[in-house]
C-alpha positions, 0 to 999 in steps of 0.5 A, a space after each residue: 527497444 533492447 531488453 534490459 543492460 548487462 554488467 559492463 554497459 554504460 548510460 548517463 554517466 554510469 557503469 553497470 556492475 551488477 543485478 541486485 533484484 527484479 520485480 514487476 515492474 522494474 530492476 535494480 542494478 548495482 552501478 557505479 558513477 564514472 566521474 565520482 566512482 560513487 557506488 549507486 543503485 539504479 532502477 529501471 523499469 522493464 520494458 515491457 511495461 514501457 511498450 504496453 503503457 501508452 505515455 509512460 516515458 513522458 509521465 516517469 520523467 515528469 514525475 520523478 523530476 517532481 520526486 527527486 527534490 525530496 530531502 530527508 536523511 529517511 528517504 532514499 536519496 535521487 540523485 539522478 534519471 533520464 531515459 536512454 537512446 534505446 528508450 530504457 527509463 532509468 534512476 540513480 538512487 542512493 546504494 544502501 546496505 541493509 534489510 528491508 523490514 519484511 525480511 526482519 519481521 519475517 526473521 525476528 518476529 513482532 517488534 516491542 513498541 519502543 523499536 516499532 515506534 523507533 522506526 514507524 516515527 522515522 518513517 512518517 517523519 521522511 514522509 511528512 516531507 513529502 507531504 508537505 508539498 502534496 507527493 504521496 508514495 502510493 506503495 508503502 509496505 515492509 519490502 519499501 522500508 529498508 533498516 540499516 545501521 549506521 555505527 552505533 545507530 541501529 534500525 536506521 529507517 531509509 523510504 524506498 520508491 518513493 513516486 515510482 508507483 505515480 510515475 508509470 501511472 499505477 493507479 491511474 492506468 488500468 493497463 500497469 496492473 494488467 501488465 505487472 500481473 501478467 508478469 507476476 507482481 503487481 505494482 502495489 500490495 492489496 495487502 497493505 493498499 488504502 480502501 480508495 486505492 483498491 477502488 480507484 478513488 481519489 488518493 491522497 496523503 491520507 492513502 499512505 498514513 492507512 498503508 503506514 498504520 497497517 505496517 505498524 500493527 505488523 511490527 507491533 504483533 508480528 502478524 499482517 493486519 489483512 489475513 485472507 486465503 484469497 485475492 478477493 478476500 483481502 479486497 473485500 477486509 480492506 474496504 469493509 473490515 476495521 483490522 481486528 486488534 487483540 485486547 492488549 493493543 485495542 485498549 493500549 494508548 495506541 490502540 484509538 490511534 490506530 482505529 484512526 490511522 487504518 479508518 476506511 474512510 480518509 475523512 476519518 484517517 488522519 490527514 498525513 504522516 505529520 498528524 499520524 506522527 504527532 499522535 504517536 510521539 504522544 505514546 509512552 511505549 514503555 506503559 504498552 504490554 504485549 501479552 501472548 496469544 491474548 483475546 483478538 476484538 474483531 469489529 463487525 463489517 461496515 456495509 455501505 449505507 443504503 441509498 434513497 431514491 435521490 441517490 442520498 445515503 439514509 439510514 435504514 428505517 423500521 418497517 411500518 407495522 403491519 395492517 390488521 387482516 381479518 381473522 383466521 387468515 394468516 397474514 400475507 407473506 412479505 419479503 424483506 431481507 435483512 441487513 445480514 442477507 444485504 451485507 452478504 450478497 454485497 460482499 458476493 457480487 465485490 467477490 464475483 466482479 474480482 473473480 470476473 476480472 482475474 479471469 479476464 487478466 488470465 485470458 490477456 496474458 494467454 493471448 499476449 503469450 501465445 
């Protein structure tokens, strides 16, 4: 397979003009259609994740088919894909000049709720259409929501990747994370990922209403939900921490909402884009006031519950009392450990098994480099 096109070459009815950006996964170049001369963006995905993968061509071409009858003036618009004869995977995509709200916020800072809710209502609403039919995005965060304007219509929301992270197969083959990681940027931010993402769970629209509430508590104070020193850490806050919320937001309207957008379970999330933008077309944004640096409530870890020896979580149960023991003999040692000393030693094996598997993905790519 030949390495990546250059600015001249044409494929499937397009002229390469230019590269706009490349991650761990794929590029995006800047063509133009032959037959229209309509500007377009084309992704294509590196080679090298299509060497590595076992069935991804047939899987991307399986699944974009799927993703390209989306239609909502809030999704980038698919106009096209295929693969070429040298056996790049490619897509032409609607070409859209703009920001993505990662560089927003990064520039301007937290969001007042009337805007947040501008472009959080715009966003769910292009993703409620894919829900409808059961698409689920899989990689929602502020680099995949790009904000332009359009005359007079500031912060127009447009979806971007929409099925790219189901169609090579992200989080169903262990081996695209190990290649994008090797590469530099893992398809997917831990970030922003939903609990059941993180452990390879069943993913469904209730994945993306977490990723989506999570992004809502950025615009709204300006900071990322999930902070953490380390790779590990950030696992570890997602799947066991409730975001911890400052007072003003925790007892606004929004804030009940939001506990229930970002719940670690998807029984208690809401079911898709249009249940979490149902709720939010409720809220009065101008009753919300944001107030600097006011009192942060952080929420106690939820462990996960004990089991019994059938294997049913049980609550936990009192300790019997202890048994009467003859006089002036202490009684006999007995070794429980608490809750606290559970939840830790939990929390250190999820950290050492992540720490054990960042070494192994560390020893893959010095093999494969050397």
């Amino acid at each position: 397979m030949t390495g990546l096109p250059q600015p001249g070459d044409e494929f499937g009815g397009y002229k390469i003009e230019k590269l706009l950006g490349q991650g761990g996964c794929a590029a995006v170049f800047q063509a133009e259609q032959t037959r229209t001369n309509r500007k377009v963006a084309i992704k294509i995905v590196l080679p090298h994740i299509i060497e590595a993968v076992a069935g991804v061509a047939p899987r991307f071409l399986r699944e974009i088919d799927v993703v390209k009858r989306i239609e909502h003036p809030n999704v980038i618009r698919l106009f096209d894909f295929g693969q070429t004869d040298s056996g790049l995977l490619w897509m032409a995509m609607e070409l859209v000049s703009g920001k993505d709200l990662q560089e927003v916020l990064r520039a301007e800072g937290r969001f007042e709720p009337e805007r947040a809710l501008h472009v959080m209502t715009q966003a769910l609403s292009g993703l409620a259409v894919a829900h409808d039919t059961q698409i689920v995005h899989r990689d929602l965060k502020p680099s995949n929501l790009m904000l332009t304007d359009q005359g007079v219509n500031r912060d127009i929301v447009k979806v971007l990747d929409f099925g790219i992270g189901k169609a090579i197969g992200a989080d169903e083959d262990k081996t695209v994370q190990e290649v994008t990681e090797a590469f530099g940027d893992a398809l997917g931010s831990p970030h922003y990922m939903a609990p059941e993402l993180l452990k390879r769970e069943a993913v469904g629209t209730a994945s993306d209403v977490y990723s989506m509430g999570l992004i809502l508590f950025e615009m709204l104070t300006g900071r990322p939900a999930v902070e953490a020193d380390t790779i590990f850490e950030v696992y570890a806050k997602q799947v066991y921490n409730d975001i911890a919320m400052p007072k003003w937001l925790a007892h606004s309207a929004l804030g009940p909402i939001l506990n229930k957008a970002t719940a670690k379970t998807t029984a208690d999330r809401y079911g898709s884009a249009k249940e979490f933008l149902a709720a939010l077309q409720k809220v009065d944004a101008g009753s919300i006031t944001y107030v600097e640096n006011d009192e942060v409530l952080t929420p106690e870890p939820k462990m996960p519950a004990r089991k019994s020896r059938a294997g049913v979580p049980t609550a936990e149960k009192p300790a019997p009392a202890p048994a009467p023991v003859p006089a002036k003999k202490p009684p006999a040692p007995r070794r429980k450990k608490t809750r606290k000393k559970k939840a830790q030693s939990q929390q250190t094996a999820l950290l050492l098994l992540l720490l054990a598997a960042s070494f192994i993905l560390l020893a893959i790519y010095f093999l494969t480099n050397t």
